[in-house]
PDB file of N, CA, C, O and CB in Angstrom:
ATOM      1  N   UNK A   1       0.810  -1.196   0.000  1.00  0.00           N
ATOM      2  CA  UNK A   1       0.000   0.000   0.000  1.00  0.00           C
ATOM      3  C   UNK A   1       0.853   1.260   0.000  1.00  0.00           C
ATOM      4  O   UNK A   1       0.283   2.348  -0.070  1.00  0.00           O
ATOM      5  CB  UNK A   1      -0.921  -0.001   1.189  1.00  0.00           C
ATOM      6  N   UNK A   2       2.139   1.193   0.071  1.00  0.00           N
ATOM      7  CA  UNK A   2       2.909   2.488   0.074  1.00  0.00           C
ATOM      8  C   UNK A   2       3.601   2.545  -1.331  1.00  0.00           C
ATOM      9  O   UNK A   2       4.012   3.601  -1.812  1.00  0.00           O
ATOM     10  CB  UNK A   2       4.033   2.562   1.333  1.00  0.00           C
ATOM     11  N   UNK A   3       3.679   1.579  -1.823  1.00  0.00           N
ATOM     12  CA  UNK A   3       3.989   1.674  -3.321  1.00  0.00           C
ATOM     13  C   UNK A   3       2.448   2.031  -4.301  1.00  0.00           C
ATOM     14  O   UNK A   3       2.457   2.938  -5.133  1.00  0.00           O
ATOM     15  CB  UNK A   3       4.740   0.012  -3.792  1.00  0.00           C
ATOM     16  N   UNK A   4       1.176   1.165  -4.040  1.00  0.00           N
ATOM     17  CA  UNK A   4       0.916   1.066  -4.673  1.00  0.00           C
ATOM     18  C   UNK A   4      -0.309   1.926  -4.590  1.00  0.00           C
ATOM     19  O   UNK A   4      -0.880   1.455  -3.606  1.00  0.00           O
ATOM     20  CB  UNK A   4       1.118   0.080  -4.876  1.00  0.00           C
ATOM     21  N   UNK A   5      -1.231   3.145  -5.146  1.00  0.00           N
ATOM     22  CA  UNK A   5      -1.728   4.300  -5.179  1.00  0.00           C
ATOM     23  C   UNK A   5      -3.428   4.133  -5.216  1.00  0.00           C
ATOM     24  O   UNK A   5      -4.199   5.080  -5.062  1.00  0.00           O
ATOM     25  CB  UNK A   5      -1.063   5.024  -6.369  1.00  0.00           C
ATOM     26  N   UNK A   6      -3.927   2.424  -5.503  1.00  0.00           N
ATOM     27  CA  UNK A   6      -5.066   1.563  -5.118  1.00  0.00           C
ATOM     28  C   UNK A   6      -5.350   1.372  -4.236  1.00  0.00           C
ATOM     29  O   UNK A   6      -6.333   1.603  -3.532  1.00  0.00           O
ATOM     30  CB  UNK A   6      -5.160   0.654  -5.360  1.00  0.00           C
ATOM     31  N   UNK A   7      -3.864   0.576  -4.118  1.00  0.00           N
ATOM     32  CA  UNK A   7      -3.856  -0.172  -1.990  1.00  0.00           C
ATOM     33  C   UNK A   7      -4.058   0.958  -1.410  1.00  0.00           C
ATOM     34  O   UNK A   7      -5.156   1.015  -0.857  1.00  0.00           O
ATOM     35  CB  UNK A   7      -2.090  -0.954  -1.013  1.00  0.00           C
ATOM     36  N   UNK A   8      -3.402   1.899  -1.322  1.00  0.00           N
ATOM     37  CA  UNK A   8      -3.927   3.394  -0.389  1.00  0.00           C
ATOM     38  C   UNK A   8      -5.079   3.608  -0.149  1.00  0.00           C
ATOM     39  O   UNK A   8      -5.718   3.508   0.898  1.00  0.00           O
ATOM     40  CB  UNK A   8      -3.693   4.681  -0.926  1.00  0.00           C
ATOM     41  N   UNK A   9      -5.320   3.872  -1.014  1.00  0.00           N
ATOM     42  CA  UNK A   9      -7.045   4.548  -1.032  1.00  0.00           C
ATOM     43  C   UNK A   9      -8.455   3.360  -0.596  1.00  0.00           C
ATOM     44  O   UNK A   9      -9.605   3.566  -0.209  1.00  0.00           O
ATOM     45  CB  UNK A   9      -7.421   5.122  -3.028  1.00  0.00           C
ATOM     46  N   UNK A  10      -7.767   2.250  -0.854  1.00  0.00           N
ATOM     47  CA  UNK A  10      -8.457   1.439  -0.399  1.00  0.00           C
ATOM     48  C   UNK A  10      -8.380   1.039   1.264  1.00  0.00           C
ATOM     49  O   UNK A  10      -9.264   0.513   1.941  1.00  0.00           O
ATOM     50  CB  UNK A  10      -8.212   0.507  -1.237  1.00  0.00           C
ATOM     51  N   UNK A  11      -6.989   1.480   1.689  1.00  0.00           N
ATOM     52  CA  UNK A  11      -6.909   1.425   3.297  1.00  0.00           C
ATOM     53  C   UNK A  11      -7.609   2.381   3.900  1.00  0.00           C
ATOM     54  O   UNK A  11      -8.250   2.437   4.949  1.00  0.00           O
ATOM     55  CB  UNK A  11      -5.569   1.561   3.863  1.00  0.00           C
ATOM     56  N   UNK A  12      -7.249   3.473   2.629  1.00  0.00           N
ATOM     57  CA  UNK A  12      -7.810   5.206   3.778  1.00  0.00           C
ATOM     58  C   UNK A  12      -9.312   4.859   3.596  1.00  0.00           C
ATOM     59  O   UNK A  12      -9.963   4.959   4.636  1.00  0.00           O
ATOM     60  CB  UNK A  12      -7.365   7.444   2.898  1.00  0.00           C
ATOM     61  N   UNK A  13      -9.975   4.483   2.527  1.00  0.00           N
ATOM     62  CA  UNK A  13     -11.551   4.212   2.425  1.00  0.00           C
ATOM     63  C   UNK A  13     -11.965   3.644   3.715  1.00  0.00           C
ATOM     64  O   UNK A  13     -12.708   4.186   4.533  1.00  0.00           O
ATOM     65  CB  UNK A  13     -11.986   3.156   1.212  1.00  0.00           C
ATOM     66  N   UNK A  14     -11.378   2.444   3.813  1.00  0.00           N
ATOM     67  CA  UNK A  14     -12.297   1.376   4.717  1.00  0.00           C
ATOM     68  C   UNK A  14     -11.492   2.277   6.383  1.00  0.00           C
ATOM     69  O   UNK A  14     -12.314   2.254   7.299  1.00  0.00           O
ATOM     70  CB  UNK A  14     -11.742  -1.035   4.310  1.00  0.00           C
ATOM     71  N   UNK A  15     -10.636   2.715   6.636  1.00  0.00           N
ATOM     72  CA  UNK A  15     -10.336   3.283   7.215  1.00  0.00           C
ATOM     73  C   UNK A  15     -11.583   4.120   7.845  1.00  0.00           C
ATOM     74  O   UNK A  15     -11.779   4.157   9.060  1.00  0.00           O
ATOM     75  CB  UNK A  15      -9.419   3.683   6.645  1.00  0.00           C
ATOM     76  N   UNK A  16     -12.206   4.628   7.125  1.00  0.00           N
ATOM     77  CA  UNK A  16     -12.770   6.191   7.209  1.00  0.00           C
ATOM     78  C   UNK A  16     -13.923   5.996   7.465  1.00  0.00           C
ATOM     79  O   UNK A  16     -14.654   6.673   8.189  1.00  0.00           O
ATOM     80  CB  UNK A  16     -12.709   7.156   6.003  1.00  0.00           C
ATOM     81  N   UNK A  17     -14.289   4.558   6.582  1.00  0.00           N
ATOM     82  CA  UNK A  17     -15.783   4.220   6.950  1.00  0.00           C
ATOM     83  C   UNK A  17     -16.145   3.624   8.158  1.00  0.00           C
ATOM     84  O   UNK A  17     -17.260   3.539   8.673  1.00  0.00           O
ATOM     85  CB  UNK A  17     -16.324   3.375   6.059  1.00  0.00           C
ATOM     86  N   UNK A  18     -14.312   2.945   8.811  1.00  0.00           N
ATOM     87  CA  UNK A  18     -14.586   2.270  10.214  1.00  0.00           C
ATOM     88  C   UNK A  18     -15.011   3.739  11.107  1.00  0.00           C
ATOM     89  O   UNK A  18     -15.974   3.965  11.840  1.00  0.00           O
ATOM     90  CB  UNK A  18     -12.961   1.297  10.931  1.00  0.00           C
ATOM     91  N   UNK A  19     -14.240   4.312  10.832  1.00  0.00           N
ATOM     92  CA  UNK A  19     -14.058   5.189  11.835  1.00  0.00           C
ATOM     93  C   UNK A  19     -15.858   6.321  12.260  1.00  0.00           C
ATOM     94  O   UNK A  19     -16.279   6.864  13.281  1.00  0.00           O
ATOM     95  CB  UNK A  19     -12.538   6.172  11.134  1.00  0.00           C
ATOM     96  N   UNK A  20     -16.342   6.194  10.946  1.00  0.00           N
ATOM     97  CA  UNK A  20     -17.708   6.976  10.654  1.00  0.00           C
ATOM     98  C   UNK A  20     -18.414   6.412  11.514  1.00  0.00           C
ATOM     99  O   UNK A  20     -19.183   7.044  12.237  1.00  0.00           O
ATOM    100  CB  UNK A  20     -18.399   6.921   9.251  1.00  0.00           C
ATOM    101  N   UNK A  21     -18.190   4.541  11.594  1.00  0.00           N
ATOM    102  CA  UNK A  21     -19.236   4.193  12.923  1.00  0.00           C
ATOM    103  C   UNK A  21     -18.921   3.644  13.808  1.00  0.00           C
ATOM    104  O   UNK A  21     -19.542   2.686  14.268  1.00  0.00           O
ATOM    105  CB  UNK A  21     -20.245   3.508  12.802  1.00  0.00           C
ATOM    106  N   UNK A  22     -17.507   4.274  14.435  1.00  0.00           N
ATOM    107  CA  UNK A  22     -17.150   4.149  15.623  1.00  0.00           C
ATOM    108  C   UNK A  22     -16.528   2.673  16.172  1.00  0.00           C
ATOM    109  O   UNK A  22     -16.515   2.046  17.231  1.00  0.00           O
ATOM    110  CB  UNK A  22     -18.266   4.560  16.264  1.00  0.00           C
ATOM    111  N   UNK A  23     -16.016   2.507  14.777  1.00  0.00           N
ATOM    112  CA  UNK A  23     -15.088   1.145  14.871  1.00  0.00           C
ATOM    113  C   UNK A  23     -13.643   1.604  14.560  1.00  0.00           C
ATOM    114  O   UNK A  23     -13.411   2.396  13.646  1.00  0.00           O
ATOM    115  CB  UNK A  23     -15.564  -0.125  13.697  1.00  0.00           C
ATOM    116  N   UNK A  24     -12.363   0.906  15.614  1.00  0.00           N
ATOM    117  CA  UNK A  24     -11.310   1.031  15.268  1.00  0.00           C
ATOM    118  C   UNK A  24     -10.733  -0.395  14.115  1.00  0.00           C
ATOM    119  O   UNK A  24     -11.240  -1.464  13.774  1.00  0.00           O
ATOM    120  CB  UNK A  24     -10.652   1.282  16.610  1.00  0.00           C
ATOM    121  N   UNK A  25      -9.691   0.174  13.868  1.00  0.00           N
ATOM    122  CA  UNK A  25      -8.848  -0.523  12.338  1.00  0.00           C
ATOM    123  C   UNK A  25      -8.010  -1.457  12.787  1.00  0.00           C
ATOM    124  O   UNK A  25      -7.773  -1.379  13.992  1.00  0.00           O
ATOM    125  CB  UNK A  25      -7.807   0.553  11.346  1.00  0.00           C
ATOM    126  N   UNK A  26      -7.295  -2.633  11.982  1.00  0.00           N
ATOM    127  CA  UNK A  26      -6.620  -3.285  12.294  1.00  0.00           C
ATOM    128  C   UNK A  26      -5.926  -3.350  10.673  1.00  0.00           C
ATOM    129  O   UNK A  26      -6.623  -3.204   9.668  1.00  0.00           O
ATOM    130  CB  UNK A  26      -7.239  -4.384  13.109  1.00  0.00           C
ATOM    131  N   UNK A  27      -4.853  -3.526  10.644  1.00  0.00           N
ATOM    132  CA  UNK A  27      -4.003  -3.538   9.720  1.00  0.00           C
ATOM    133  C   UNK A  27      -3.511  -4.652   9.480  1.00  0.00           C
ATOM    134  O   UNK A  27      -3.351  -5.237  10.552  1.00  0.00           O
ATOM    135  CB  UNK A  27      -3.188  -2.797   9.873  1.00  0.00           C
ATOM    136  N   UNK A  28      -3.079  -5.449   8.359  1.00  0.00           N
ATOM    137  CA  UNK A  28      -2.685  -7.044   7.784  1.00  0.00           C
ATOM    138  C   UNK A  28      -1.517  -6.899   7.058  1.00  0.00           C
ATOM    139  O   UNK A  28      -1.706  -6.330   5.983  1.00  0.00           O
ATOM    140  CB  UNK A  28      -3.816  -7.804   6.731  1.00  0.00           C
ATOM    141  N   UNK A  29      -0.394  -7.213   7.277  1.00  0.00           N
ATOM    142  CA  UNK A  29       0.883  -7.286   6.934  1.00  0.00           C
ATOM    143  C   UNK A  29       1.436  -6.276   6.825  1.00  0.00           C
ATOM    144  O   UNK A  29       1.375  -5.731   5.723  1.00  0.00           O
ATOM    145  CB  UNK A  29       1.103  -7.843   6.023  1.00  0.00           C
ATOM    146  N   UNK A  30       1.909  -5.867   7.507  1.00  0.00           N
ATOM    147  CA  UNK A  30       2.432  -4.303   8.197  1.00  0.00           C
ATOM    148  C   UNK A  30       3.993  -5.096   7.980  1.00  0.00           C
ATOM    149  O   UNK A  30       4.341  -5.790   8.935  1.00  0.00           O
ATOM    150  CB  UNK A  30       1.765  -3.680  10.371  1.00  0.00           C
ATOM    151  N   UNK A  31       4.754  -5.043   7.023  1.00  0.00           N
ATOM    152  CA  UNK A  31       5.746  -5.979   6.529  1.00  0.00           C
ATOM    153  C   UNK A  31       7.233  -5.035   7.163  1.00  0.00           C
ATOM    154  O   UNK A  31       8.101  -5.456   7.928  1.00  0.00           O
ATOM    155  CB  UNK A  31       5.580  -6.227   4.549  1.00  0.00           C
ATOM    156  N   UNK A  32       7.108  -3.575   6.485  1.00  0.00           N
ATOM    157  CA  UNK A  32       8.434  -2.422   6.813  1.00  0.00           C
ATOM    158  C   UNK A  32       8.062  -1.638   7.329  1.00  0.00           C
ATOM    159  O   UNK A  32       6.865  -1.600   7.613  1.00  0.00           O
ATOM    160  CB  UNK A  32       9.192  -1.720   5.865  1.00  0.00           C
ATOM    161  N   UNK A  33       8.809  -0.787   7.638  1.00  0.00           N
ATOM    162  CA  UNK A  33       8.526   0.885   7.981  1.00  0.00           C
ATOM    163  C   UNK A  33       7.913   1.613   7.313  1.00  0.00           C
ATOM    164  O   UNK A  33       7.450   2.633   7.824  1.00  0.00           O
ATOM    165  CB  UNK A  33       9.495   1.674   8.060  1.00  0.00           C
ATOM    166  N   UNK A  34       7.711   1.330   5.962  1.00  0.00           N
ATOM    167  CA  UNK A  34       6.873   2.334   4.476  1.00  0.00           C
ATOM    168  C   UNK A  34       5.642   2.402   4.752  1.00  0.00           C
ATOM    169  O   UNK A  34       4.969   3.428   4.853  1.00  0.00           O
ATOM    170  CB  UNK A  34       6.843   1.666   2.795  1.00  0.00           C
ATOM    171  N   UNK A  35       5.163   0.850   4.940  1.00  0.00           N
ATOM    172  CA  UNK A  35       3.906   0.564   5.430  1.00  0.00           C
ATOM    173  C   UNK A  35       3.203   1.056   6.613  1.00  0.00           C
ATOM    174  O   UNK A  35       2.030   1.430   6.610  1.00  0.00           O
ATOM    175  CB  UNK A  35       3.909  -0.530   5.544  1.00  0.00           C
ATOM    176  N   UNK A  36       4.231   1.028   7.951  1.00  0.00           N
ATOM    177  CA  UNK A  36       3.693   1.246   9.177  1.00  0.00           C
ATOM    178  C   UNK A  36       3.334   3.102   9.267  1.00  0.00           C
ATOM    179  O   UNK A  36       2.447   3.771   9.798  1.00  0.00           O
ATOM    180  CB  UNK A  36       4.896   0.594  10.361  1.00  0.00           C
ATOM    181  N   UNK A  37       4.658   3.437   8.372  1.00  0.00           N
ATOM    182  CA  UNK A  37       4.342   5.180   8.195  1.00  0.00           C
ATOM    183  C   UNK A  37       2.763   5.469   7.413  1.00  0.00           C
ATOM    184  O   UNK A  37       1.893   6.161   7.943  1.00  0.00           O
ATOM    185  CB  UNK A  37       5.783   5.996   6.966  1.00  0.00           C
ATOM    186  N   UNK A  38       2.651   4.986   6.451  1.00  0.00           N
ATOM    187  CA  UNK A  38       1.616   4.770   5.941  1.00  0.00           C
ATOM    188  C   UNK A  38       0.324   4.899   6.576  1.00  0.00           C
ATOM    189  O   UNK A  38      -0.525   5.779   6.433  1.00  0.00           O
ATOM    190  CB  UNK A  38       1.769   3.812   5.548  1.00  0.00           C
ATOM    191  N   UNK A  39       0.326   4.057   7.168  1.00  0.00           N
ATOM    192  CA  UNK A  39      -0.757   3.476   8.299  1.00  0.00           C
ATOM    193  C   UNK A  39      -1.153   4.455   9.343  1.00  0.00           C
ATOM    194  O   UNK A  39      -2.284   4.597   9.808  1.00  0.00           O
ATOM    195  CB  UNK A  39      -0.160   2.219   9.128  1.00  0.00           C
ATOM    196  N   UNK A  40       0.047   5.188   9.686  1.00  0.00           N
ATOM    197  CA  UNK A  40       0.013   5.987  10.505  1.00  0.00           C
ATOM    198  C   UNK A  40      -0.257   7.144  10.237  1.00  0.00           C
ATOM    199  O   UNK A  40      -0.657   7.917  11.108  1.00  0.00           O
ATOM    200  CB  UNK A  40       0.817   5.949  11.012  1.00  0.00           C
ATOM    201  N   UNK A  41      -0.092   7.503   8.965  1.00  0.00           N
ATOM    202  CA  UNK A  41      -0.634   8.757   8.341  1.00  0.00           C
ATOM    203  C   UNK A  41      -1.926   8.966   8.615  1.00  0.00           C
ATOM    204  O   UNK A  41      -2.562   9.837   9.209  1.00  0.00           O
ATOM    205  CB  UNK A  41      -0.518   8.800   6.961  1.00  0.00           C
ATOM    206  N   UNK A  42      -2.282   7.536   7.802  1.00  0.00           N
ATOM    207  CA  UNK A  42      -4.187   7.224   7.872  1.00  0.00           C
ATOM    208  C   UNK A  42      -4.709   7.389   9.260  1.00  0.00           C
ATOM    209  O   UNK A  42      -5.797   7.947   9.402  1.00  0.00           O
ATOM    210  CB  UNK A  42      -4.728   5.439   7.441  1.00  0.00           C
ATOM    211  N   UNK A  43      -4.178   7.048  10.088  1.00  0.00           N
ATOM    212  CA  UNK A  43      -4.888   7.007  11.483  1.00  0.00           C
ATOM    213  C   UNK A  43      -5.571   5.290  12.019  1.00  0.00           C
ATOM    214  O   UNK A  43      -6.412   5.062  12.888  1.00  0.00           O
ATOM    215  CB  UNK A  43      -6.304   8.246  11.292  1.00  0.00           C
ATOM    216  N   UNK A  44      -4.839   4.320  11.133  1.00  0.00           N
ATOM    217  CA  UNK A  44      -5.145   3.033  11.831  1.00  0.00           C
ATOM    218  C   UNK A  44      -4.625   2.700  13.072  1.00  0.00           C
ATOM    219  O   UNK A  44      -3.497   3.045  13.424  1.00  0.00           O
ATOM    220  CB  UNK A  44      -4.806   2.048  11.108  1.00  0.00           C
ATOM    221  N   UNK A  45      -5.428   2.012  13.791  1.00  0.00           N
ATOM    222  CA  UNK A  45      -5.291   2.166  14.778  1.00  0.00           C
ATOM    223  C   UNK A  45      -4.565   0.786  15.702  1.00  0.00           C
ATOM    224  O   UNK A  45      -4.272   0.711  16.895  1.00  0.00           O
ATOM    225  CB  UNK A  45      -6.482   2.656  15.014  1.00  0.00           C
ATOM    226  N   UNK A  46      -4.445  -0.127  14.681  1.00  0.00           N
ATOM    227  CA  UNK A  46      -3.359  -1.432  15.428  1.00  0.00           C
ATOM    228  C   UNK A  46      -2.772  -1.727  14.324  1.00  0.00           C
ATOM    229  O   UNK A  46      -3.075  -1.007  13.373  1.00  0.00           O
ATOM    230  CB  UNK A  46      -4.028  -2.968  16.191  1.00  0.00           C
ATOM    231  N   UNK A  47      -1.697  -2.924  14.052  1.00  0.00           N
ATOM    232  CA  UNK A  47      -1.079  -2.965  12.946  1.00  0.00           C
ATOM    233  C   UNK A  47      -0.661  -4.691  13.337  1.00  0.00           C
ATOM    234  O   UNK A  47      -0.230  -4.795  14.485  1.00  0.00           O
ATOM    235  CB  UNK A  47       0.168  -1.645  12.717  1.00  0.00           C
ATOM    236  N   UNK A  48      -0.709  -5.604  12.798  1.00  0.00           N
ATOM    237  CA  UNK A  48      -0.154  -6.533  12.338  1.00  0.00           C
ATOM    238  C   UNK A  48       0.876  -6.758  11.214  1.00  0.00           C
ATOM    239  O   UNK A  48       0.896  -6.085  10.183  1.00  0.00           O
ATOM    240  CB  UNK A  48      -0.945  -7.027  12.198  1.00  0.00           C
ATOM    241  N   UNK A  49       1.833  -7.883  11.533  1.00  0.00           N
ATOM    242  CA  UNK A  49       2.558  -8.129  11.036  1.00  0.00           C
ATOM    243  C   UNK A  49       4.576  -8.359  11.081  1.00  0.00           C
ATOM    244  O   UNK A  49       5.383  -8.070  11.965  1.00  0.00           O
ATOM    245  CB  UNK A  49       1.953  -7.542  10.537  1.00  0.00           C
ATOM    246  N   UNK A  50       4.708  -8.800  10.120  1.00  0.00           N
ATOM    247  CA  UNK A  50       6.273  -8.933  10.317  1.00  0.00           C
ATOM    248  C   UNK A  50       7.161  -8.221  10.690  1.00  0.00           C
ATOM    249  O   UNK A  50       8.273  -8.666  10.973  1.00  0.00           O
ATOM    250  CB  UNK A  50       6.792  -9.156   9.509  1.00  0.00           C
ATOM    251  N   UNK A  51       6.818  -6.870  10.768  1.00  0.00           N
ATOM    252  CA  UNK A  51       7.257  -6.167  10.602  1.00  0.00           C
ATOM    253  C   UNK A  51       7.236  -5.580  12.495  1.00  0.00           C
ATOM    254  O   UNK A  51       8.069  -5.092  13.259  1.00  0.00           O
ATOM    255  CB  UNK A  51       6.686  -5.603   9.325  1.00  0.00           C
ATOM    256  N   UNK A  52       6.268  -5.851  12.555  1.00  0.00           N
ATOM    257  CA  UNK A  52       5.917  -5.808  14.277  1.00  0.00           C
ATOM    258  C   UNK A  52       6.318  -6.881  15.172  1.00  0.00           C
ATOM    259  O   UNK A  52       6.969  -6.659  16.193  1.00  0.00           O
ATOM    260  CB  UNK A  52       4.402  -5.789  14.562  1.00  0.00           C
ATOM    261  N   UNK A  53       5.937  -8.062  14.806  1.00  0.00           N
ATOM    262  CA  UNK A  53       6.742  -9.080  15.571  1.00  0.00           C
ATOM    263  C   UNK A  53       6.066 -10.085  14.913  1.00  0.00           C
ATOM    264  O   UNK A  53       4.941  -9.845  14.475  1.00  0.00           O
ATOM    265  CB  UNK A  53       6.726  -9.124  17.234  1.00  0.00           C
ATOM    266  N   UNK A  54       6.618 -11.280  14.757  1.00  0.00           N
ATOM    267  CA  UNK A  54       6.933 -12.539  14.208  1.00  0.00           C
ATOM    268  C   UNK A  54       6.291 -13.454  15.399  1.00  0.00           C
ATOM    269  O   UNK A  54       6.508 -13.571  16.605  1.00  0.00           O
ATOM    270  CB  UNK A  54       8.625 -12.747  13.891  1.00  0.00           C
ATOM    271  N   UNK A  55       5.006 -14.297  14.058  1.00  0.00           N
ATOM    272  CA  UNK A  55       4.390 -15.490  15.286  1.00  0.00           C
ATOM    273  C   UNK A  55       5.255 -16.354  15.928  1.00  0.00           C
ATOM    274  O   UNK A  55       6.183 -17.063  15.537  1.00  0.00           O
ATOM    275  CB  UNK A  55       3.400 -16.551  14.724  1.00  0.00           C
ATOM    276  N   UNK A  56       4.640 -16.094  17.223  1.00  0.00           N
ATOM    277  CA  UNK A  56       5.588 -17.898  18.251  1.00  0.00           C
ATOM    278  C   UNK A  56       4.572 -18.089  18.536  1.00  0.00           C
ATOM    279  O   UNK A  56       3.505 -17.540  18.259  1.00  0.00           O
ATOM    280  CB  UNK A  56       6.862 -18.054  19.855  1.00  0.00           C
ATOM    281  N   UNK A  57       4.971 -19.296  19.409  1.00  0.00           N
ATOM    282  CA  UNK A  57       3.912 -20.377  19.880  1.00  0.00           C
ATOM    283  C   UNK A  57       3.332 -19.588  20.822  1.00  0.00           C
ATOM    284  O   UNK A  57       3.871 -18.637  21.388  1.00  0.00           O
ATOM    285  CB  UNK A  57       4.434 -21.839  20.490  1.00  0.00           C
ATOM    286  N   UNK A  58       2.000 -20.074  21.017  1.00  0.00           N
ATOM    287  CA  UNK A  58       1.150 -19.545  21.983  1.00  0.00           C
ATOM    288  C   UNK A  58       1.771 -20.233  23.392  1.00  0.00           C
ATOM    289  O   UNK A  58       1.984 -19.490  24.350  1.00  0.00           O
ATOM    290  CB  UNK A  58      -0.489 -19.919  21.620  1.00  0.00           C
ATOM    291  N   UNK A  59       2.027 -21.540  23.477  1.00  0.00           N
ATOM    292  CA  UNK A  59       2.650 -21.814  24.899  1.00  0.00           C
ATOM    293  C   UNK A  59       3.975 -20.546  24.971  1.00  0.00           C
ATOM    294  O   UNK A  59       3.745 -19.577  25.695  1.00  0.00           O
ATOM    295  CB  UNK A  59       3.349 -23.727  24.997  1.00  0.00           C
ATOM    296  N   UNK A  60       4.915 -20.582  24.443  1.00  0.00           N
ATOM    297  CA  UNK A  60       5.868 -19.619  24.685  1.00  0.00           C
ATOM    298  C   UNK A  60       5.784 -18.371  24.579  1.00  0.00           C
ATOM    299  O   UNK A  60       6.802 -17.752  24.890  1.00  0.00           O
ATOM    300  CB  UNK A  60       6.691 -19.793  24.140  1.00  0.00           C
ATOM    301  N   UNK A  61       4.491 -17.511  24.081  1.00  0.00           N
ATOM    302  CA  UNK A  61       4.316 -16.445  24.561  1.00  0.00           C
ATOM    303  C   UNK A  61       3.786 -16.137  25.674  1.00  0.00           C
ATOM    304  O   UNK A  61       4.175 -15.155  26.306  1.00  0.00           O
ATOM    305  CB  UNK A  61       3.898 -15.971  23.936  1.00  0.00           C
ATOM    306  N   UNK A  62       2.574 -17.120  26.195  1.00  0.00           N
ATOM    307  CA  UNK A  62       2.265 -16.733  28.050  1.00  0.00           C
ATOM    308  C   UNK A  62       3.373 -17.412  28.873  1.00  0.00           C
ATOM    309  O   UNK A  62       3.572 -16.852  29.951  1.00  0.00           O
ATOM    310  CB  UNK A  62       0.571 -17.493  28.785  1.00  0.00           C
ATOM    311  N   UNK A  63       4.215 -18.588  28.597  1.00  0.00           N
ATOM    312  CA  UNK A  63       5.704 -18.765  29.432  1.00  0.00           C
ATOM    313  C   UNK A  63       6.544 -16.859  29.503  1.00  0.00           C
ATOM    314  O   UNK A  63       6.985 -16.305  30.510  1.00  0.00           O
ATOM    315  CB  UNK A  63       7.030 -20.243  28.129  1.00  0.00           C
ATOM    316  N   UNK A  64       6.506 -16.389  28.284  1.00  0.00           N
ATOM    317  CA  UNK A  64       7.246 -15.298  28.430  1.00  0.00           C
ATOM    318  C   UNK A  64       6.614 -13.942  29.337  1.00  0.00           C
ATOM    319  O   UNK A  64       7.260 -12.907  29.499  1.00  0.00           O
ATOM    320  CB  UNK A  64       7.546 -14.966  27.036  1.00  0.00           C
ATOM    321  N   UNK A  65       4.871 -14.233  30.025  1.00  0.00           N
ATOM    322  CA  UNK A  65       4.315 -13.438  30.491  1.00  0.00           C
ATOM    323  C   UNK A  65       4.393 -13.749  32.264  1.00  0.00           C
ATOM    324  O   UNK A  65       4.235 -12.958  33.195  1.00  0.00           O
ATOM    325  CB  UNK A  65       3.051 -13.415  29.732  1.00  0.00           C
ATOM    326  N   UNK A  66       4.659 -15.021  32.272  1.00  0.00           N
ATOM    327  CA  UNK A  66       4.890 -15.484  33.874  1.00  0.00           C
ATOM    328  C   UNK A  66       6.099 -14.983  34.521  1.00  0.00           C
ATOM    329  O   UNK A  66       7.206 -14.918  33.986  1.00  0.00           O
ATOM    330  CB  UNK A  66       5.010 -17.060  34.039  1.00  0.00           C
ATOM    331  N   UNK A  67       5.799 -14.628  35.737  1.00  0.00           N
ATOM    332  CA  UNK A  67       6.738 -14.121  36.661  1.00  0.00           C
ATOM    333  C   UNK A  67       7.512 -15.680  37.799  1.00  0.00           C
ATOM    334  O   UNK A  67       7.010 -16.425  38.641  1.00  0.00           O
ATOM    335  CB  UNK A  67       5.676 -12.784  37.654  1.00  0.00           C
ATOM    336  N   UNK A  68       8.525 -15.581  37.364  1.00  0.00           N
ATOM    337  CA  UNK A  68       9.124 -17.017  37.553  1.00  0.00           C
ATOM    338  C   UNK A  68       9.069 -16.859  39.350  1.00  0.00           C
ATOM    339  O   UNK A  68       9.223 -15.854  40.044  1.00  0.00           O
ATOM    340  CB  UNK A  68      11.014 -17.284  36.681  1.00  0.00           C
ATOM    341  N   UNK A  69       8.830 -18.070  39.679  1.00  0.00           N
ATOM    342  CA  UNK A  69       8.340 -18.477  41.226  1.00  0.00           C
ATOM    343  C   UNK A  69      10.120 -18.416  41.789  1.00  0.00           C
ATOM    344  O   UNK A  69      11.041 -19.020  41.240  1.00  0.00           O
ATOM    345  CB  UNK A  69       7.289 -20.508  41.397  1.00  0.00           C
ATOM    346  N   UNK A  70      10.217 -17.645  42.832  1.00  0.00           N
ATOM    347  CA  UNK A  70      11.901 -17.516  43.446  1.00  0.00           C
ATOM    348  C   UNK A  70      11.644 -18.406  44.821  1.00  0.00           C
ATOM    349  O   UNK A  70      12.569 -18.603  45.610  1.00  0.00           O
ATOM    350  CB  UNK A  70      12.573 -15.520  43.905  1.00  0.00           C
TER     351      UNK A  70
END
C-alpha cells in the first residue's frame, strides 16, 4: 500500500468508513517501515505483522508473560 496508489485509497476508504461508525482498524501485513508510516498517516489504529513481531507459539508467549516463582 505504500507503493501502490489503489492499496492506499483502499486502506484510507475502509479506514474512514470504520471510523464513521465508531469502529477502530486493524491492519494485515504491516511488513516495513513504508507501510507502518503509511498506516500511521491514515490514522489506523493497530497494525499486524512482520514487521511488528513474528508469530511464536502460543505456549511460549504466556511462558514469556509469567513471573518465575523464586
Amino acid at each position: 500500500m505504500h507503493i501502490n496508489k489503489i492499496d492506499h485509497a483502499m486502506v484510507r476508504s475502509i479506514h474512514s468508513v470504520a471510523e464513521s461508525i465508531g469502529i477502530q482498524t486493524v491492519a494485515e501485513f504491516v511488513e516495513n517501515k513504508a507501510i507502518l508510516t503509511e498506516l500511521e498517516k491514515i490514522g489506523v489504529h493497530f497494525g499486524q505483522g512482520y514487521y511488528l513481531g513474528k508469530p511464536i507459539e502460543l505456549k511460549r508467549l504466556v511462558k514469556s508473560f509469567l513471573i518465575p516463582k523464586t
